[in-house]
ZATOR-961458 format. One record per residue (C-alpha): residue in three letters; y, x, z. Coordinates in steps of 0.1 Angstrom, whole numbers, padded with zeros to 4 digits, always signed. Layout:
// ZATOR-961458
ALAYXZ...
END
This chain:
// ZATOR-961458
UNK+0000+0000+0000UNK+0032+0017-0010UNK+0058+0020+0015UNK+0086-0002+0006UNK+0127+0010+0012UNK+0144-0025+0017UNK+0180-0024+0025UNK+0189-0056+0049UNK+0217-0078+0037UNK+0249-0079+0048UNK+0243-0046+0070UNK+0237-0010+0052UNK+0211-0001+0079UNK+0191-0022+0101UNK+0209+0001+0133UNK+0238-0024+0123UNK+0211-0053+0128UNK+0198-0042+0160UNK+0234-0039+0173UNK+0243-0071+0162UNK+0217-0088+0180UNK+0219-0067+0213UNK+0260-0080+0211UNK+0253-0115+0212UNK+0224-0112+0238UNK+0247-0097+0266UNK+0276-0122+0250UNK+0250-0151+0257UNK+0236-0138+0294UNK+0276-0134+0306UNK+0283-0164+0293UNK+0254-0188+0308UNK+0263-0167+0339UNK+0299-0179+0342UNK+0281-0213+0334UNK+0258-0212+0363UNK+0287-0196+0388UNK+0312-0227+0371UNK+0281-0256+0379UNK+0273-0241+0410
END
């Protein structure tokens, strides 16, 4: 099976993915923590 060299869209390297993705985990855990601390 030949290795394949795909580019991902939008990004020129996956790194740019991965980093992407990391940002709007720790944007998501802040965020439903202020949620829990505003319901609490």
């Amino acid at each position: 099976m030949p290795e394949t060299d795909e580019k991902p869209p939008l990004f020129k390297t996956w790194k740019g993915w991965y980093a992407l993705v990391i940002g709007l985990l720790l944007l998501q855990i802040i965020l439903f923590a202020q949620l829990t601390k505003l319901f609490s």
